[in-house]
Short mmCIF file of the C-alpha atoms (twelve columns), coordinates in Angstrom:
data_MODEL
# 
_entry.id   MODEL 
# 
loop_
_atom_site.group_PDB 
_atom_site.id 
_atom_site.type_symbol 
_atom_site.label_atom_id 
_atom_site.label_alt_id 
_atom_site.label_comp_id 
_atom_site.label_asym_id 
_atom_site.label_seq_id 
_atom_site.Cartn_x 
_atom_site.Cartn_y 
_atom_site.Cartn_z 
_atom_site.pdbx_PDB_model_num 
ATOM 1   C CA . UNK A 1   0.000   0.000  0.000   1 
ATOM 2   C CA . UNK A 2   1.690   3.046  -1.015  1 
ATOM 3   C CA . UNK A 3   1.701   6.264  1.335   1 
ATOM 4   C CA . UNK A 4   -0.301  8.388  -0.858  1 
ATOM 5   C CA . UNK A 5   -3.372  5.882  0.067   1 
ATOM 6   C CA . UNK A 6   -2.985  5.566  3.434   1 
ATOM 7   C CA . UNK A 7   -3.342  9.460  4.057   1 
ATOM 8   C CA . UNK A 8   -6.139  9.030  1.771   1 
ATOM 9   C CA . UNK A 9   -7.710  6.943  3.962   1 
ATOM 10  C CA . UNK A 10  -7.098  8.419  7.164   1 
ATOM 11  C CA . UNK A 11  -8.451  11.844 5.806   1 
ATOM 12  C CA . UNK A 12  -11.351 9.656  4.471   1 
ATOM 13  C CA . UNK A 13  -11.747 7.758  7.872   1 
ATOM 14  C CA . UNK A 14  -11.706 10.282 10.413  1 
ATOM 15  C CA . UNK A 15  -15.010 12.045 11.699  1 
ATOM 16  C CA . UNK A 16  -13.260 15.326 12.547  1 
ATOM 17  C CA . UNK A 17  -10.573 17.325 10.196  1 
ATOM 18  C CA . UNK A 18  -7.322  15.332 10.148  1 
ATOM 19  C CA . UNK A 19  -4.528  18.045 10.676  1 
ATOM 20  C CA . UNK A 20  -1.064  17.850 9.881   1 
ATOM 21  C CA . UNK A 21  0.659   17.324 12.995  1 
ATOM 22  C CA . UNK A 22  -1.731  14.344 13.432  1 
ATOM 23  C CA . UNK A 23  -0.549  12.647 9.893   1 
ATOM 24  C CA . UNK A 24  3.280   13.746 10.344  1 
ATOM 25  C CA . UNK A 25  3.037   12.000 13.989  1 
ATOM 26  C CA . UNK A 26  1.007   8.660  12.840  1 
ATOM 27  C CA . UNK A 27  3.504   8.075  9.791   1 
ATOM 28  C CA . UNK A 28  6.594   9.754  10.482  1 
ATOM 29  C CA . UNK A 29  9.060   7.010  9.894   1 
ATOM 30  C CA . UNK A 30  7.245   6.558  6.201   1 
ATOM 31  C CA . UNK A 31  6.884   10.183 5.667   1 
ATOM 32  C CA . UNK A 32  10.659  10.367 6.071   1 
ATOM 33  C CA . UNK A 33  11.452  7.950  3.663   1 
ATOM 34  C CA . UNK A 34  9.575   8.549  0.940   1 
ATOM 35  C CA . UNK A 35  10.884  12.371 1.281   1 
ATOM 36  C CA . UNK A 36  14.993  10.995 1.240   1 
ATOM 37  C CA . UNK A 37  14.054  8.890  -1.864  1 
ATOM 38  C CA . UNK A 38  12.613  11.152 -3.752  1 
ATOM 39  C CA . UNK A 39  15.554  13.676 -3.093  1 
ATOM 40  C CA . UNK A 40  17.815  10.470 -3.787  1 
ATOM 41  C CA . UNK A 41  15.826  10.100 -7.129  1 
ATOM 42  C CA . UNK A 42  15.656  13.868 -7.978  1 
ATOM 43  C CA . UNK A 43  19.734  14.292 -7.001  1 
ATOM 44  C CA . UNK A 44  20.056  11.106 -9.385  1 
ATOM 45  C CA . UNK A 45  18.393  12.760 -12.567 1 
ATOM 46  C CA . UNK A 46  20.479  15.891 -11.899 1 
ATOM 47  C CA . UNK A 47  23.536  13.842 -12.002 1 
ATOM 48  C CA . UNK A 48  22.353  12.931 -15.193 1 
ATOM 49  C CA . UNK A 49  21.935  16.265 -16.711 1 
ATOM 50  C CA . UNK A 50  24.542  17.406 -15.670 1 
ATOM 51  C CA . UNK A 51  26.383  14.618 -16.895 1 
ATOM 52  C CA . UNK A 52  24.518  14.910 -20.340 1 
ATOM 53  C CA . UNK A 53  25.576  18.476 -20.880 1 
ATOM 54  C CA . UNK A 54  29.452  17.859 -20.155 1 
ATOM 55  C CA . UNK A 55  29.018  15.212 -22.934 1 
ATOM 56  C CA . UNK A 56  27.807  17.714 -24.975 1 
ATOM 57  C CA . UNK A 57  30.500  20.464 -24.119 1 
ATOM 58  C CA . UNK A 58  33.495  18.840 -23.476 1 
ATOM 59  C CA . UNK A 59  35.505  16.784 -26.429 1 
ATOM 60  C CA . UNK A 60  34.955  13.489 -26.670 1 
ATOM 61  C CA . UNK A 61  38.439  12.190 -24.974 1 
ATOM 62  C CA . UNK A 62  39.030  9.448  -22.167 1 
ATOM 63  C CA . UNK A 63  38.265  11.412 -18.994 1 
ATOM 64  C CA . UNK A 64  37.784  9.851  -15.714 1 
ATOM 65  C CA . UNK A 65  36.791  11.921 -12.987 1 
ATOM 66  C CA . UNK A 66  38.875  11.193 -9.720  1 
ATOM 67  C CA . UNK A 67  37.455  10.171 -6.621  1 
ATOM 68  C CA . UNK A 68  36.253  12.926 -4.472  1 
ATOM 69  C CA . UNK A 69  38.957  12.834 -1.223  1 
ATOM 70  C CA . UNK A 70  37.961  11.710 2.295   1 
ATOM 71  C CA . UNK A 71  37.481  14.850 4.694   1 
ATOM 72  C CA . UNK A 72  40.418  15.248 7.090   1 
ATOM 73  C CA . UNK A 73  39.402  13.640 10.092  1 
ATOM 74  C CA . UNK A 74  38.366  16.570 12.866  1 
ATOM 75  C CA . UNK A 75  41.104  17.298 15.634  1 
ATOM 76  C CA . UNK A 76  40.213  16.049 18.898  1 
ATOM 77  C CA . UNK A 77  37.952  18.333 21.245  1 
ATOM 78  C CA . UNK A 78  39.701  19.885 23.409  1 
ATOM 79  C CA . UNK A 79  39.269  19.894 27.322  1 
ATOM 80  C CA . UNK A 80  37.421  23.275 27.431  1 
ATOM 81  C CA . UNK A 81  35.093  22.532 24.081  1 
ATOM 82  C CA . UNK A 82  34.687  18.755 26.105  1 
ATOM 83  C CA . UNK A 83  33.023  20.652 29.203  1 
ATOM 84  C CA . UNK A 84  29.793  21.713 27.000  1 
ATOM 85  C CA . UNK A 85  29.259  18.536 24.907  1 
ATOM 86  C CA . UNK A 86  26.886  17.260 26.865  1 
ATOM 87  C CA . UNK A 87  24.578  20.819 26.224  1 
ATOM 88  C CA . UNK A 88  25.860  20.741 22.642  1 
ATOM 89  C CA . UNK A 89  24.616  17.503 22.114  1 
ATOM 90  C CA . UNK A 90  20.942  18.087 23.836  1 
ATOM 91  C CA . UNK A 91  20.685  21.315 21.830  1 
ATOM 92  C CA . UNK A 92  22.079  19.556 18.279  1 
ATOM 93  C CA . UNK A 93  18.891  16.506 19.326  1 
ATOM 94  C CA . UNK A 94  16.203  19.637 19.553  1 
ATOM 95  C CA . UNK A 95  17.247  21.017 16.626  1 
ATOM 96  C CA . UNK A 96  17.542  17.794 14.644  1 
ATOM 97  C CA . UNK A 97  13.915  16.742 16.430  1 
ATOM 98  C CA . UNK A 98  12.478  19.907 15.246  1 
ATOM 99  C CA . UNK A 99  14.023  19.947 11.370  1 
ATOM 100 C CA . UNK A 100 12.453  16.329 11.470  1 
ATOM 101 C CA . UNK A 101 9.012   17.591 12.397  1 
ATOM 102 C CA . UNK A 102 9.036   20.549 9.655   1 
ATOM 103 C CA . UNK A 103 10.532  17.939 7.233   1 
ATOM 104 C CA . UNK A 104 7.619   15.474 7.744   1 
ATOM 105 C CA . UNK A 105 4.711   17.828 8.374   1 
ATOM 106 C CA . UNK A 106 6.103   19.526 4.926   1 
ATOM 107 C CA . UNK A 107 5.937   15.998 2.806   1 
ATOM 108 C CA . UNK A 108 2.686   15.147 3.905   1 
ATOM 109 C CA . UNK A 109 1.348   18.338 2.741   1 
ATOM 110 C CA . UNK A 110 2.750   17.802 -0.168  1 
ATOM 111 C CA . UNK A 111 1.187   14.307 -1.056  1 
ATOM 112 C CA . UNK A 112 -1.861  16.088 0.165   1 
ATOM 113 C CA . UNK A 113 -1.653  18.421 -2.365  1 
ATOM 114 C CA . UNK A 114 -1.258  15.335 -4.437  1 
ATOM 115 C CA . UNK A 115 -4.546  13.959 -3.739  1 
ATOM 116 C CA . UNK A 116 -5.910  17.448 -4.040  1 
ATOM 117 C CA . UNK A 117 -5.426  17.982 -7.374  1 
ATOM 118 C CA . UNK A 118 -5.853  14.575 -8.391  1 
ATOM 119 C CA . UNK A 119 -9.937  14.378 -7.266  1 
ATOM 120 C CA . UNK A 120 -10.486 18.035 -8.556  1 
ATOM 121 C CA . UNK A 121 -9.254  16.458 -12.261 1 
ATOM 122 C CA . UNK A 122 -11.166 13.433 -12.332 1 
ATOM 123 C CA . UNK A 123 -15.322 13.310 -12.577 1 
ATOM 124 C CA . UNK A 124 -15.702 13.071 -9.061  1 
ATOM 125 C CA . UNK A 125 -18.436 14.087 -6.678  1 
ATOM 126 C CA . UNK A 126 -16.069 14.600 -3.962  1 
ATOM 127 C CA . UNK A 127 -13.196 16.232 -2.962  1 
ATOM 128 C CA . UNK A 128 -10.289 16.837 -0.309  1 
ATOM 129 C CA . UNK A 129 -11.081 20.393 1.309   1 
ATOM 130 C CA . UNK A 130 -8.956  22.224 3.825   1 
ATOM 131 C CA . UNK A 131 -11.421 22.811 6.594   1 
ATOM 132 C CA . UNK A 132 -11.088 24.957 10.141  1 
ATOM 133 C CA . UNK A 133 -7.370  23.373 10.149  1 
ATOM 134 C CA . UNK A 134 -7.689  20.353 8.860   1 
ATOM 135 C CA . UNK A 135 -8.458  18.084 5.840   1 
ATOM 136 C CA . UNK A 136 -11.536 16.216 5.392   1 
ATOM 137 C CA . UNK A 137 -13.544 14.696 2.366   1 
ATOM 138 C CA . UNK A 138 -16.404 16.636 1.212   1 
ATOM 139 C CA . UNK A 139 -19.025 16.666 -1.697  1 
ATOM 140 C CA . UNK A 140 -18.316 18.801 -4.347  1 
ATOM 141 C CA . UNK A 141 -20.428 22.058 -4.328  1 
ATOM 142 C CA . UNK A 142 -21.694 21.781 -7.696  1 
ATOM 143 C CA . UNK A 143 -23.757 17.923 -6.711  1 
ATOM 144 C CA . UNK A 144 -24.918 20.617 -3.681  1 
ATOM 145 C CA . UNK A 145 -28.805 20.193 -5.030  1 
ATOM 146 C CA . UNK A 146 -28.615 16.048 -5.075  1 
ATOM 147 C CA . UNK A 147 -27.247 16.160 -1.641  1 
ATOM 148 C CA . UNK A 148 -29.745 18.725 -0.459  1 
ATOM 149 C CA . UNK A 149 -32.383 16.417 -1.494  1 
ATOM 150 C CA . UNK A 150 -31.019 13.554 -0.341  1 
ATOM 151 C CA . UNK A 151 -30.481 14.796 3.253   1 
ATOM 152 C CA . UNK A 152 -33.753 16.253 2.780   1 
ATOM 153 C CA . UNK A 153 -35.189 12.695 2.912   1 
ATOM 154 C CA . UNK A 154 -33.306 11.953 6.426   1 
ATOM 155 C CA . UNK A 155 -34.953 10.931 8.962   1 
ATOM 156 C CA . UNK A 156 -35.229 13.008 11.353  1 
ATOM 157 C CA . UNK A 157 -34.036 16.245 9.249   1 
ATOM 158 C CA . UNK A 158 -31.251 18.538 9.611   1 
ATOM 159 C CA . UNK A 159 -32.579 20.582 12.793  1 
ATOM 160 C CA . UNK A 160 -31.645 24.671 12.610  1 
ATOM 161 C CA . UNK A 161 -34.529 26.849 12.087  1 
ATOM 162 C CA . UNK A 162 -34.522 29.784 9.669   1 
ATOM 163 C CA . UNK A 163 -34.757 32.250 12.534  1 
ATOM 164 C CA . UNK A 164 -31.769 30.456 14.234  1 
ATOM 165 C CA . UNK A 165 -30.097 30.307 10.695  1 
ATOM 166 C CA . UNK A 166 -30.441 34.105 10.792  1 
ATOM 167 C CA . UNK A 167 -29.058 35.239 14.122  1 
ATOM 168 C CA . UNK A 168 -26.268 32.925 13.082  1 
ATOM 169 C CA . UNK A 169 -25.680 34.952 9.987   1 
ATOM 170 C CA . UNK A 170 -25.507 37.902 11.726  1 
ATOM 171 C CA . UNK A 171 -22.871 37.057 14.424  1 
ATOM 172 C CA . UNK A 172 -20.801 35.224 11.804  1 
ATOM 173 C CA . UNK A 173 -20.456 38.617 9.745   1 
ATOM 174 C CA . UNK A 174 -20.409 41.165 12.997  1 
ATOM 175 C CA . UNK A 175 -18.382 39.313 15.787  1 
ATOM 176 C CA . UNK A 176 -17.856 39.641 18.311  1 
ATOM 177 C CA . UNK A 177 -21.392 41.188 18.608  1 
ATOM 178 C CA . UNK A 178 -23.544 41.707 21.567  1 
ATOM 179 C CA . UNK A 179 -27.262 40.221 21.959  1 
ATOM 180 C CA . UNK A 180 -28.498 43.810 21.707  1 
ATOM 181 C CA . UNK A 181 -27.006 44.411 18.928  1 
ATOM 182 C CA . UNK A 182 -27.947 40.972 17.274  1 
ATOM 183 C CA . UNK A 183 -31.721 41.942 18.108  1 
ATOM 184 C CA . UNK A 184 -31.265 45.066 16.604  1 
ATOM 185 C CA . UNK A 185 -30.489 43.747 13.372  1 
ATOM 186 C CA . UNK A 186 -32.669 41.447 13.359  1 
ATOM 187 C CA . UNK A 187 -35.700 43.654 14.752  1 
ATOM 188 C CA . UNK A 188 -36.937 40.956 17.201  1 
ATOM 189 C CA . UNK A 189 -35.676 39.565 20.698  1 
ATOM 190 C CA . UNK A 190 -33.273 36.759 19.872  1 
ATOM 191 C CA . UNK A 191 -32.092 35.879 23.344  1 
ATOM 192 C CA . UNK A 192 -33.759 32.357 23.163  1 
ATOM 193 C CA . UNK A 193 -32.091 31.380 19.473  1 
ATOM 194 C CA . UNK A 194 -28.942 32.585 21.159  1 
ATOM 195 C CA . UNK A 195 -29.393 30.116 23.964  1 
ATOM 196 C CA . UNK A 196 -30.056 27.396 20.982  1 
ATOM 197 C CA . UNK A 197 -26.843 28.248 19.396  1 
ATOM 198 C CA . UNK A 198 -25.109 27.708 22.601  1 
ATOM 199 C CA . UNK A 199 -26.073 24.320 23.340  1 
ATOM 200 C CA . UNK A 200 -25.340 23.520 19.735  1 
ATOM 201 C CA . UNK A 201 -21.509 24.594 20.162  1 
ATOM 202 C CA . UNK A 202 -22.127 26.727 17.076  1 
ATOM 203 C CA . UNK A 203 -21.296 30.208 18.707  1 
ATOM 204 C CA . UNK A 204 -19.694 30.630 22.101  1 
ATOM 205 C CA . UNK A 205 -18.829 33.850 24.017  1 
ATOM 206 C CA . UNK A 206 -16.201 36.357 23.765  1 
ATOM 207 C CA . UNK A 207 -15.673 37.997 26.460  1 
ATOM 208 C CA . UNK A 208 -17.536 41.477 27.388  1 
ATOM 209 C CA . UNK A 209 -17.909 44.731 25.857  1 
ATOM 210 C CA . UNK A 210 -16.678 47.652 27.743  1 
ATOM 211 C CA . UNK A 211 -19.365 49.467 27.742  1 
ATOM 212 C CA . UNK A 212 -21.618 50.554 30.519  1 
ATOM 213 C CA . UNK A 213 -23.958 47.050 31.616  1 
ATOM 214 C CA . UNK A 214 -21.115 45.034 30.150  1 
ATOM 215 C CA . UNK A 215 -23.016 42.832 27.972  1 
ATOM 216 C CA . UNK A 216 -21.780 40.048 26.318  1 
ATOM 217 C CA . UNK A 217 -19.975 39.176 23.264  1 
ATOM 218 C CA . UNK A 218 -20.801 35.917 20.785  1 
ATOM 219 C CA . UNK A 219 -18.292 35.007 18.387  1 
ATOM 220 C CA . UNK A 220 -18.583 31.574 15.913  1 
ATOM 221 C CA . UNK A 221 -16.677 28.658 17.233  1 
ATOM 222 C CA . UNK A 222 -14.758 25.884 14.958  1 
ATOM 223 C CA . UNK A 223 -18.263 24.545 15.190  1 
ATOM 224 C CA . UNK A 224 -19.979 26.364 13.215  1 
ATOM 225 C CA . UNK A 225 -16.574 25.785 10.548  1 
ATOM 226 C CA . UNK A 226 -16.999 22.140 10.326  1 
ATOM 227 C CA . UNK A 227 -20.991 22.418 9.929   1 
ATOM 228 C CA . UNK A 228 -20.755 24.889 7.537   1 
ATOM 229 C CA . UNK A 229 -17.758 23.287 5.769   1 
ATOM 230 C CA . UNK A 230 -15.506 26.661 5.946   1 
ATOM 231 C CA . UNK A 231 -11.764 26.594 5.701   1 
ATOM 232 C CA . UNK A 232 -11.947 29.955 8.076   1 
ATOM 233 C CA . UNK A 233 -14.570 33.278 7.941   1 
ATOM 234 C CA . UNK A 234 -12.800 34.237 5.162   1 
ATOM 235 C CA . UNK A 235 -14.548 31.847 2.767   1 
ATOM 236 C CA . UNK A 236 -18.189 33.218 4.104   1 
ATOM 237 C CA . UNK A 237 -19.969 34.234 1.217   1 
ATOM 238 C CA . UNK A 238 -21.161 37.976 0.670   1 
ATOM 239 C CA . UNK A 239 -23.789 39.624 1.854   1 
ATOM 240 C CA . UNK A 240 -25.272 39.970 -1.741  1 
ATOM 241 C CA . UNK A 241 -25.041 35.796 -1.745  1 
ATOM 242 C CA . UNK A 242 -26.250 35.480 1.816   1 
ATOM 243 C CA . UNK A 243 -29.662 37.390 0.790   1 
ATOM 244 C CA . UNK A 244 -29.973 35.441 -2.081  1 
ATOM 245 C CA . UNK A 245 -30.031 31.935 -0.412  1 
ATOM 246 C CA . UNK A 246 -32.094 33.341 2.431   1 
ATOM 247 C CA . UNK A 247 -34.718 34.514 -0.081  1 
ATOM 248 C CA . UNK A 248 -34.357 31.035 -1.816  1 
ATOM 249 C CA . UNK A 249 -34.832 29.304 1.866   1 
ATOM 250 C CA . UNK A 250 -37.860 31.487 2.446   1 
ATOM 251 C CA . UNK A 251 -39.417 30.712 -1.045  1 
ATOM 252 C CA . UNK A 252 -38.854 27.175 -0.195  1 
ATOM 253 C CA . UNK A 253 -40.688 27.069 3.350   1 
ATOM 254 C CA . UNK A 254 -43.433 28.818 1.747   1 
ATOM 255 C CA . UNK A 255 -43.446 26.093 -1.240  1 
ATOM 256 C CA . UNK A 256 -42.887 22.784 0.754   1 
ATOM 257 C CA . UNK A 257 -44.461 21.060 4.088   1 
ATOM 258 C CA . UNK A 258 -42.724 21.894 6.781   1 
ATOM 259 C CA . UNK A 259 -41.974 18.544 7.774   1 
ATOM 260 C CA . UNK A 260 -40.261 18.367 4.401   1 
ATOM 261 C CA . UNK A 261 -37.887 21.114 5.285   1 
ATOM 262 C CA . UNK A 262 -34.683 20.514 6.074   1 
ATOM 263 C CA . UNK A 263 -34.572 22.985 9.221   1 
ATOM 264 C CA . UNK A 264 -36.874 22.697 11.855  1 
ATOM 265 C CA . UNK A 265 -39.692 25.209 12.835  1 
ATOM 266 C CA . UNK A 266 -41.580 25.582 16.229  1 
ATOM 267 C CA . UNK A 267 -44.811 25.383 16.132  1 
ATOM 268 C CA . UNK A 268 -47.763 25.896 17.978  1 
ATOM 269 C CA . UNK A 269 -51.010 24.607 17.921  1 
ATOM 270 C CA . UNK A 270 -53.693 27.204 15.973  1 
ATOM 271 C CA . UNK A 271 -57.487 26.587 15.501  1 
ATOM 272 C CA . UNK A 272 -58.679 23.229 14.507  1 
ATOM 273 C CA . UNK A 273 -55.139 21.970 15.139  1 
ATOM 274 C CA . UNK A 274 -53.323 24.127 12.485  1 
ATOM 275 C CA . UNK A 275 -49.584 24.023 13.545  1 
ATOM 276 C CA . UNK A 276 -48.390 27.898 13.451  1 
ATOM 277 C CA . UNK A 277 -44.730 28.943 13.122  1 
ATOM 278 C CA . UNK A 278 -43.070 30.771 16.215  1 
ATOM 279 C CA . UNK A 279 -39.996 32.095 17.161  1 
ATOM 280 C CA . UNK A 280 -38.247 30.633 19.434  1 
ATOM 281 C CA . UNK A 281 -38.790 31.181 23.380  1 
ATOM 282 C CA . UNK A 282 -36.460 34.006 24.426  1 
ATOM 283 C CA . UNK A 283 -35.321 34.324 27.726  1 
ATOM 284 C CA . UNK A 284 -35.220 36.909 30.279  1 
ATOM 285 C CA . UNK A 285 -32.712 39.190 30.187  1 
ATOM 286 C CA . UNK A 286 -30.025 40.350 33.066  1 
ATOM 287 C CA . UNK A 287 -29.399 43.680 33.643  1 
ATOM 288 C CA . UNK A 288 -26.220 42.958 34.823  1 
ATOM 289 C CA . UNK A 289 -24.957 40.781 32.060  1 
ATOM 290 C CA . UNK A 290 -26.918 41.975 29.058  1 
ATOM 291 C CA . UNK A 291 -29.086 39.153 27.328  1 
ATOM 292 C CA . UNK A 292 -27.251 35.522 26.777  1 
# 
């Protein structure tokens, strides 16, 4: 099994993104080799060239190059350079643990890049994506609508309501943001869909703002990353985008059963049983802490 496949398959096997240090550590001694051959390989084609164009310069005449000379053997340390060997040596192990570590952790990135490039050439549906630190196997974005369907038909569906999916938006493009400031936005109370995106580990505080009540801050966590599929905020798309698929979302709540949806609406019982959509419970707010 060559080394390019088991990578493969650890990026494929693992539930959370595998991260460097966690490949260079699990197959260091491999990762080593296969970087000293193919320097041995690449110094061995130089050779070659270089041997190539000589031919090509030099007359054609019996030439033999002479062996290259031993080194002189070092002089014996003397007593005052023998009194810090033993720190010399420690240091020399550090450095030569350390040049190890970048060495490995820099050839399995590059057979990652490898593996990269080879499932973005071939008709694939998925992919090797760098996401919040790590690398995991993904769908491609452009099968996004079987998928959505297909998850769709899950059982139970993916649970995040639209009013959740919301307040997330706006502390993903504003954080760290306070809860006042999230309502504000928003132009409803969203203390109790903050509390929701708590307990889901997608948002998590960030300190307080120095202002007077000190209330709060919520930031996005590496959570909301890996659900989301983000390498870092960076790769959030635009606001212009972000209306777009909200519109889309709201066009498709209107459009399908809700318990065809693939994010989950509280309801309420109406008249003669009619289930109405609510927003979700908020909760009371501290006047010493702001709203959570």
């Amino acid at each position: 099994m060559s080394l390019k496949a088991k990578i493969e398959a650890v990026i494929y096997a693992a539930e959370e993104p595998v991260t460097l240090p966690q490949i260079a550590s699990l197959l260091q001694a491999e990762l080593l080799e296969e970087r000293q051959t193919r320097l041995n390989a690449e110094a061995s084609m130089q050779k070659e060239l270089e041997a190539e164009s000589r031919s090509e310069v030099e007359p054609a005449m019996g030439f033999e190059e002479t062996p290259e000379q031993a080194e002189p053997s070092a002089d014996k340390p003397s007593e005052g350079a023998a009194l810090g060997s033993a720190e010399s040596a420690a240091e020399d192990e550090k450095r030569a643990t350390r040049q190890r570590d970048r060495e490995t952790r820099e050839e399995a990135r590059r057979i990652i890049a490898q593996l990269i490039e080879e499932y973005n050439s071939a008709d694939r549906g998925i992919e090797i994506r760098e996401i919040a630190g790590g690398y995991r196997v993904a769908t491609k974005a452009e099968y996004h609508d079987v998928v959505r369907g297909f998850i769709k038909s899950l059982k139970p569906p993916m649970k995040l309501s639209l009013q959740a999916l919301e307040t997330l938006a706006v502390i993903a493009y504003k954080q760290p943001v306070t809860a006042p400031e999230v309502s504000e936005i928003r132009g409803v109370d969203s203390a109790g869909v903050l509390g929701s995106l708590l307990s889901r580990k997608l948002i998590a505080t960030a300190g307080r703002k120095q202002v007077i009540g000190r209330p709060i801050l919520y930031k996005t966590t590496k959570e909301f990353l890996l659900r989301f599929g983000l390498k870092d905020l960076n790769e959030l798309p635009s606001i212009e985008e972000f209306e777009k698929m909200a519109g889309e979302l709201a066009e498709t709540e209107d459009a399908v059963p809700a318990k065809d949806l693939p994010f989950e609406e509280q309801t309420v019982a109406g008249e003669n049983g009619t289930p109405v959509h609510t927003e979700e419970a908020p909760e009371p707010e501290r006047a010493d802490e702001g709203t959570e």
